[in-house]
RODRENGU-512225 format. One record per residue (C-alpha): x, y, z; residue in three letters. Coordinates in steps of 0.1 Angstrom, whole numbers, plus 2048, in hexadecimal, padded with zeros to 3 digits. Layout:
REM RODRENGU-512225
XYZALA/...
//
This chain:
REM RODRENGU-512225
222E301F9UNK/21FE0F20AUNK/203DF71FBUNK/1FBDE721DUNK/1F7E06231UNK/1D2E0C233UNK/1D3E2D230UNK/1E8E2A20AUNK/1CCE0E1FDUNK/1CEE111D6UNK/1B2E041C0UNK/1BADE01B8UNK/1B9DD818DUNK/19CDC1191UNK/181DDD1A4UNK/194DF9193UNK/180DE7174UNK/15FDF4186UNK/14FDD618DUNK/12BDD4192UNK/126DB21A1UNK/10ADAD1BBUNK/128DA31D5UNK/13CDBF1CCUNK/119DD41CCUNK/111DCC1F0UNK/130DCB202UNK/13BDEC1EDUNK/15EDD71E6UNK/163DF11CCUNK/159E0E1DFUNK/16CE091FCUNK/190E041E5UNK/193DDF1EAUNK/191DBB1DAUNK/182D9C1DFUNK/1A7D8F1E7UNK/1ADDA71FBUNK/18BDA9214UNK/193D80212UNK/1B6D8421EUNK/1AED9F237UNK/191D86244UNK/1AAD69247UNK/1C3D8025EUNK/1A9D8A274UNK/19ED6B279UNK/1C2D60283UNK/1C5D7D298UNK/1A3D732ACUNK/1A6D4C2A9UNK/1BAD482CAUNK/197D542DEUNK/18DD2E2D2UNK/1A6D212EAUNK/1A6D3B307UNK/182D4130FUNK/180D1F314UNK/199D1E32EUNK/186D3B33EUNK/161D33338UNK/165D08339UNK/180D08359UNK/16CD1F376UNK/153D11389UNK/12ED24398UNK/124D263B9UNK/118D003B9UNK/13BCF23ACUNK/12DCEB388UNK/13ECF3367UNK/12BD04351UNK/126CE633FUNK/112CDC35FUNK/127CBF369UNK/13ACC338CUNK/15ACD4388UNK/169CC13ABUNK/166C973ADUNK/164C993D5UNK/14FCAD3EDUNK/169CC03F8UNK/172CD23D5UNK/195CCC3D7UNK/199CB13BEUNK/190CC039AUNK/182CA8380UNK/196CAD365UNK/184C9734CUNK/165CAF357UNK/17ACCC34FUNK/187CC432DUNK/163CBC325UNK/159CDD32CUNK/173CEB31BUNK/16ECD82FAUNK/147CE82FCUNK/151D092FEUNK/16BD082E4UNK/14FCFD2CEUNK/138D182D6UNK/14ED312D9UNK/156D2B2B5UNK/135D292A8UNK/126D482B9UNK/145D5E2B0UNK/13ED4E28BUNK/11AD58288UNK/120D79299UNK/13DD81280UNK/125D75261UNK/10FD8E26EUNK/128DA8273UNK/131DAA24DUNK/10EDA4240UNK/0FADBD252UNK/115DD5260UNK/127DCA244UNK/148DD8256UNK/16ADC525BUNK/166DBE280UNK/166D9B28EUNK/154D922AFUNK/15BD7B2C7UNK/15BD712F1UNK/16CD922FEUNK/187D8C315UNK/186DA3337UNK/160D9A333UNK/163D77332UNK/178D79352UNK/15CD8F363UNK/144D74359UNK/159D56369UNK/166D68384UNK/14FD7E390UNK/12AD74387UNK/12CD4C388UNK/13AD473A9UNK/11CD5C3B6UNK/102D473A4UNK/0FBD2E38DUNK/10ED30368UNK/0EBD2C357UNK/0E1D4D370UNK/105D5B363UNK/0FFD59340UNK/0DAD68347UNK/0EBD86354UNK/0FFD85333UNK/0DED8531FUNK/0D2DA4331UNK/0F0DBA32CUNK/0EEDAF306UNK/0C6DB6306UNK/0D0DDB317UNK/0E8DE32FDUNK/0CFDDA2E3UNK/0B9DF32F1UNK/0CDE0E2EFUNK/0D7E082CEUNK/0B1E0C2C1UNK/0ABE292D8UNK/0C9E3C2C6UNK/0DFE422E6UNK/0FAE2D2DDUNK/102E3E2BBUNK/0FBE5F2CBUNK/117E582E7UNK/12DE4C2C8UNK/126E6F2B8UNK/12CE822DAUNK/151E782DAUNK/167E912D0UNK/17EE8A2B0UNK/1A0E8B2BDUNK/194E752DDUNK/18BE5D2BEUNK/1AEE612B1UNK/1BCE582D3UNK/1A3E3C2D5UNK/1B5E302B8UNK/1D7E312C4UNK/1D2E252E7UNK/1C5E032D5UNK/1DEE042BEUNK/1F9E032DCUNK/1DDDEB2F0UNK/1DBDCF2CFUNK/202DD32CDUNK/20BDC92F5UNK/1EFDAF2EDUNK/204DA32D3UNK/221DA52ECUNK/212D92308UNK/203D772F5UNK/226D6F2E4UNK/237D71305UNK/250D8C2FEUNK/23FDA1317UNK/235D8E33CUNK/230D9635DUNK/250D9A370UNK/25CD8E392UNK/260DAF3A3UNK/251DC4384UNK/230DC8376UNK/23DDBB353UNK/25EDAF34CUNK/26FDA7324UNK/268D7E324UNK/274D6E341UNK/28CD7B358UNK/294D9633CUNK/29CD82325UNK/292D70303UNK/293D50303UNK/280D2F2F1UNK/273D222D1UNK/254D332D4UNK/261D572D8UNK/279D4E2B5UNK/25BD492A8UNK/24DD6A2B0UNK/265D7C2A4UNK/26AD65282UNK/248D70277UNK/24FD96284UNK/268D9826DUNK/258D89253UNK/23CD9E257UNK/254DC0252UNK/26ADB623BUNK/248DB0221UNK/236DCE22CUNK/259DE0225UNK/257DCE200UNK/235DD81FCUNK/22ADB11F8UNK/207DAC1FAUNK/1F6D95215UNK/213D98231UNK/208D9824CUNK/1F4D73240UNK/213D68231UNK/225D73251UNK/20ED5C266UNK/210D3F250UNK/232D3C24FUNK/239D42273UNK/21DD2727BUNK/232D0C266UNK/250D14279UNK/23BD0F298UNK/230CEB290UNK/251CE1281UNK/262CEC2A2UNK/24BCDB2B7UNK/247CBA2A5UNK/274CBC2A8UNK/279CCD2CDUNK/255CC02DDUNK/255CE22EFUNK/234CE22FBUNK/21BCFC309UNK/225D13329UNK/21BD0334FUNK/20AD1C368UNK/21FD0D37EUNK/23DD1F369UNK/251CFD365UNK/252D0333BUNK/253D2833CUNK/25ED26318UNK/243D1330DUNK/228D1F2F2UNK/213D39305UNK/1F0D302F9UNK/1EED122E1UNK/206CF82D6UNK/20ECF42AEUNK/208CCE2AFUNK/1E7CB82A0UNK/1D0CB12B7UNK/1B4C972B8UNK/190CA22A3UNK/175C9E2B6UNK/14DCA72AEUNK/147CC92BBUNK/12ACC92DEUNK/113CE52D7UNK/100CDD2FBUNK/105CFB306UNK/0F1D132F0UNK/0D4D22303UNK/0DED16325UNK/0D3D35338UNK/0BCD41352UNK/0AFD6734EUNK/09FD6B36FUNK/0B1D5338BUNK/0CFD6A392UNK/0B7D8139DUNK/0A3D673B8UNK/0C2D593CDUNK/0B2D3F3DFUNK/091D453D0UNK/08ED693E6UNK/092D8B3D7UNK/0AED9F3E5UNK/0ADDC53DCUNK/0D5DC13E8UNK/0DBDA53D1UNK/0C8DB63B5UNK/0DADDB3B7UNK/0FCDC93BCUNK/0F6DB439AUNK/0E6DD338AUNK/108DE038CUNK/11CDC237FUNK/105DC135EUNK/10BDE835FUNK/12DDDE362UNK/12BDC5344UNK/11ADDC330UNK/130DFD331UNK/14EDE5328UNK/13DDD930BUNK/130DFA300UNK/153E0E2FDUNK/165DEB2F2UNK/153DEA2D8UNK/154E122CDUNK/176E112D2UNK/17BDF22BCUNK/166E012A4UNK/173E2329EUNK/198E1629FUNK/18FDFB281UNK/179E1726FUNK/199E31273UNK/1B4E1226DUNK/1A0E07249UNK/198E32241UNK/172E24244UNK/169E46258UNK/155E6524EUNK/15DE89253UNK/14CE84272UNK/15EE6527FUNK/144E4E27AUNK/144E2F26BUNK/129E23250UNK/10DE0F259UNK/113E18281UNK/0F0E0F28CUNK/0F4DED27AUNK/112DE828AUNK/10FDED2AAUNK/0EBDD82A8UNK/100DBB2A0UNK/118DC32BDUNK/0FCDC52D5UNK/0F0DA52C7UNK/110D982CEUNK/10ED992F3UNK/0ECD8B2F2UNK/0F7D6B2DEUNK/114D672F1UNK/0FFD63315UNK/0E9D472FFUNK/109D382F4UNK/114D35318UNK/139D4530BUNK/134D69317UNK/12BD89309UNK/135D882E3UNK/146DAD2DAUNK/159DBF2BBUNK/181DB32BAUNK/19CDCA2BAUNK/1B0DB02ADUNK/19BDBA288UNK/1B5DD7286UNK/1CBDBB277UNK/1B7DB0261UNK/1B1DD5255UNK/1D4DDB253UNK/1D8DBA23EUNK/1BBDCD220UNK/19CDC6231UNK/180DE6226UNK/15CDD5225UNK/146DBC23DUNK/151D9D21CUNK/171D99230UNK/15AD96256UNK/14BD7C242UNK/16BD68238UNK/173D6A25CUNK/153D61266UNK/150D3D251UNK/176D37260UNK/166D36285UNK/148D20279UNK/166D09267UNK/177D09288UNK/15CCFB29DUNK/169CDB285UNK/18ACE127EUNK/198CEE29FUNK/1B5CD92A0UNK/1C3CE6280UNK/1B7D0928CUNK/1CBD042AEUNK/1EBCFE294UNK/1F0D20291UNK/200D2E2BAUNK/1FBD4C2C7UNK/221D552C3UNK/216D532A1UNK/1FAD6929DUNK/20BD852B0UNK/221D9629CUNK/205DA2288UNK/1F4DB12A1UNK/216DC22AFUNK/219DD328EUNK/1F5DDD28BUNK/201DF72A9UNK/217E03296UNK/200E09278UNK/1E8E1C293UNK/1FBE302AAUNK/206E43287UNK/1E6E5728FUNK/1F6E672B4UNK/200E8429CUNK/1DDE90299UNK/1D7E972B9UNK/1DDEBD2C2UNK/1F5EB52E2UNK/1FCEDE2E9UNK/1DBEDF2F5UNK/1D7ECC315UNK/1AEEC9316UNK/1B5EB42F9UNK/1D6E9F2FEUNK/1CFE9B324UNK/1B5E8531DUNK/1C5E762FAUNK/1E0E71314UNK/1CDE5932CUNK/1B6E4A313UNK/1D6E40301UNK/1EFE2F31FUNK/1D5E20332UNK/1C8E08315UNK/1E4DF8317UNK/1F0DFF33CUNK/1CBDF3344UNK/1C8DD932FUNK/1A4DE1328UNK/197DFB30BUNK/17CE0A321UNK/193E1333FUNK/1A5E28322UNK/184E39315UNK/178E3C336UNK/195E4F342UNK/199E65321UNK/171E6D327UNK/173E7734CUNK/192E8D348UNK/181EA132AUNK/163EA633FUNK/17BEB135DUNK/192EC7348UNK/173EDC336UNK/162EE3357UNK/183EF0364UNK/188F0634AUNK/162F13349UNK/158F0232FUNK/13AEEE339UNK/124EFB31BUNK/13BEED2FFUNK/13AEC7312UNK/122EB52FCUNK/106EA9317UNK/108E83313UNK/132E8731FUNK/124E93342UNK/10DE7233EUNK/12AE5A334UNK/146E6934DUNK/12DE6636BUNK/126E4035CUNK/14CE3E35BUNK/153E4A37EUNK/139E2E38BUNK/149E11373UNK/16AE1B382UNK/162E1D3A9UNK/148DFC3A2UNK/15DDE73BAUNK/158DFC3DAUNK/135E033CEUNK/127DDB3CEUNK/13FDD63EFUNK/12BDF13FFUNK/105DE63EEUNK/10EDC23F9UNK/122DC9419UNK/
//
């Protein structure tokens, strides 16, 4: 058997010893099959996997303006009347504060993560939500009013965590749509993987095309595939730690091939196409980290435009935070069972432990993210790589955790390690999960019909809750065709009808506004 697969974990020499420390006691290290080393090294490659939402929700959350042309660090985005000339000093500003929170919020959400759900799930700014946040709600209103709306949604979720309805949704699932779950996130973290190394981009006349005009080509894609390579030849050997090993190693071939070549990072303008995609491997200057923006909100303003209530304005942003929250909801259940079925952490029922703990902290999340003025705060998929590295038990959420808060400090050494280098882990963690496709019973279409959706559109989608969604409606669909309305558990008619709105929500504010 292989020693990294997660699924083959053997007792390490130093818990098979039975160790009854009070560490080893509350995380159940021992337990769970897994060592200190390997929960620390787990925590490390999650962390790697996650870090590059440090420098990409700022360039989503610090670079849009609200409807008053203000960043959200509240200075003008535009240095004339006319908004066309963008302060760029104002910008990078902005950007520098939410790097900072970002990182800190994402640190004490993770701490939490492995000391009360004590799970191996990292939390940060979700991307797709982040976008709805600085695309959709601040240009409508004020970003204080934005990240109120934010609060809400988190305050919502927290609610129907105590009341018992979100577990009992998570139980209403049935077990192979888990499985599919699973796989559709194992194939949705691998084209992750893809796109943020730039082997996979969008095409001239195609949706997606191999690199750029078909073709491989740049220092940064050699340094993909240097640390793929890497990263299968050790898992092939059995050597512990690979997929950290295979990060480090391509990182230093980053930074020695941009301190020789100067490649630099990619333009939007698609004048250094072979550029670094997200983050350039050189030093950058330290600077004190601006915490201004924590608790920068306004609960109730979003809901007075112009100091007037609107019953338009109010149903229409009713259905954005409805919006926000049924993303974050499946998100997070998705992440969840793939990283509980990924580590073997699942019971005969395909739950994980501590479920109500966990998803308290996730609800939490979104709540803390709204005060930190970086977005709702959700469960990463991007933990299945740290899972796949060892990680069992919430020690190693902790490890990445303290490597946030370290990086509200030392983000220039974090920003060291590009994107390019990161992703090979996370292509191979699709691997490791789509081995599960063979437990799903595909002679019988009421279950691989909706396997069959929930799996493609992840990916195709880009978005984990388009995939549940899908998988949810069509299993709903297929039973009442076939008669079988008694054996639907009630809360799936509930969560396909949700489903149906969340997927028509566009046409529905167009018509409550219009």
């Amino acid at each position: 058997m292989v020693t990294n697969s997660p699924k083959a974990a053997k007792l390490h020499p130093e818990t098979a010893r039975g160790t009854a420390s009070g560490l080893d006691r509350f995380f159940e290290i021992t337990k769970r099959r897994s060592s200190v080393g390997q929960e620390i090294r787990g925590g490390l490659v999650t962390f790697f996997a996650m870090a590059y939402i440090i420098a990409l929700n700022p360039l989503i959350i610090g670079t849009a303006a609200d409807k008053n042309g203000n960043l959200i660090s509240g200075a003008p985005m535009y240095s004339d009347a006319a908004r066309t000339i963008v302060d760029e000093a104002a910008v990078g500003a902005s950007i520098g504060m939410v790097a900072a929170a970002t990182a800190l919020i994402a640190g004490l959400l993770t701490l939490a993560m492995g000391l009360i759900g004590r799970f191996p799930i990292g939390l940060a700014a979700g991307l797709g939500l982040n976008a709805l946040v600085a695309y959709v709600l601040a240009p409508q209103m004020t970003w204080p009013q934005a990240m109120g709306l934010v609060v809400w949604e988190g305050i919502l979720i927290f609610i129907l965590v105590l009341t018992g309805f979100r577990t009992a949704v998570f139980k209403a699932i049935p077990k192979t749509l888990r499985t599919a779950i699973s796989v559709g996130i194992g194939l949705f973290i691998a084209f992750i993987g893809l796109v943020n190394a730039g082997v996979v981009r969008r095409g001239a006349g195609t949706p997606v095309e191999l690199g750029v005009g078909g073709t491989l080509q740049g220092w940064p894609i050699g340094v993909f595939f240097f640390g793929m390579l890497i990263l299968i030849a050790l898992y092939v050997l059995k050597v512990k730690g690979a997929m950290l090993i295979s990060i480090v190693s391509a990182t230093v071939l980053g930074i020695i091939i941009e301190a020789v070549t100067k490649v630099g990072a990619q333009s939007p303008d698609g004048s250094n196409a072979y550029g670094w995609a997200l983050n350039v491997p050189a030093l950058q200057n330290f600077t004190l980290p601006d915490l201004g923006l924590i608790g920068r909100i306004d609960m109730f303003g979003a809901f007075f435009p112009d100091g007037e209530f609107s019953l338009a304005n109010f149903v229409a942003l009713l259905v954005l935070v409805f919006s926000l929250l049924l993303a974050d909801f499946f998100d997070t259940m998705g992440t969840v069972v793939a990283v509980g079925s990924e580590g073997g952490l699942l019971d005969k029922d395909g739950m994980p432990p501590r479920t109500t703990e966990i998803l308290l902290v996730d609800s939490v999340g979104a709540m803390a993210g709204g005060l930190g003025s970086v977005s709702s705060n959700t469960c990463y998929v991007e933990s299945t790589a740290g899972v796949g590295e060892g990680a069992r038990t919430g020690l190693a959420s902790v490890v990445t955790g303290l490597a946030f808060i370290a990086a509200i400090f030392l983000a220039p050494l974090i920003n060291l390690v590009p994107s390019e280098a990161a992703a090979p882990v996370l292509v191979f963690v699709g691997f490791l999960m789509i081995s599960q496709v063979v437990d799903v019973d595909w002679t019988r279409p009421e279950v691989g019909i909706p396997a069959f959706l929930t799996i493609i559109l992840m990916p195709f989608a880009y978005s984990i809750t388009v995939g549940i969604g899908a998988g949810m409606v069509a299993h709903v669909f297929i039973k009442l065709v076939k008669g079988e309305a008694r054996k639907i558990h009630p809360l799936m008619y509930v969560v396909a009808a949700l489903f149906v709105i969340y997927f028509v929500q566009g046409a529905l504010i167009g018509w409550l506004v219009g």
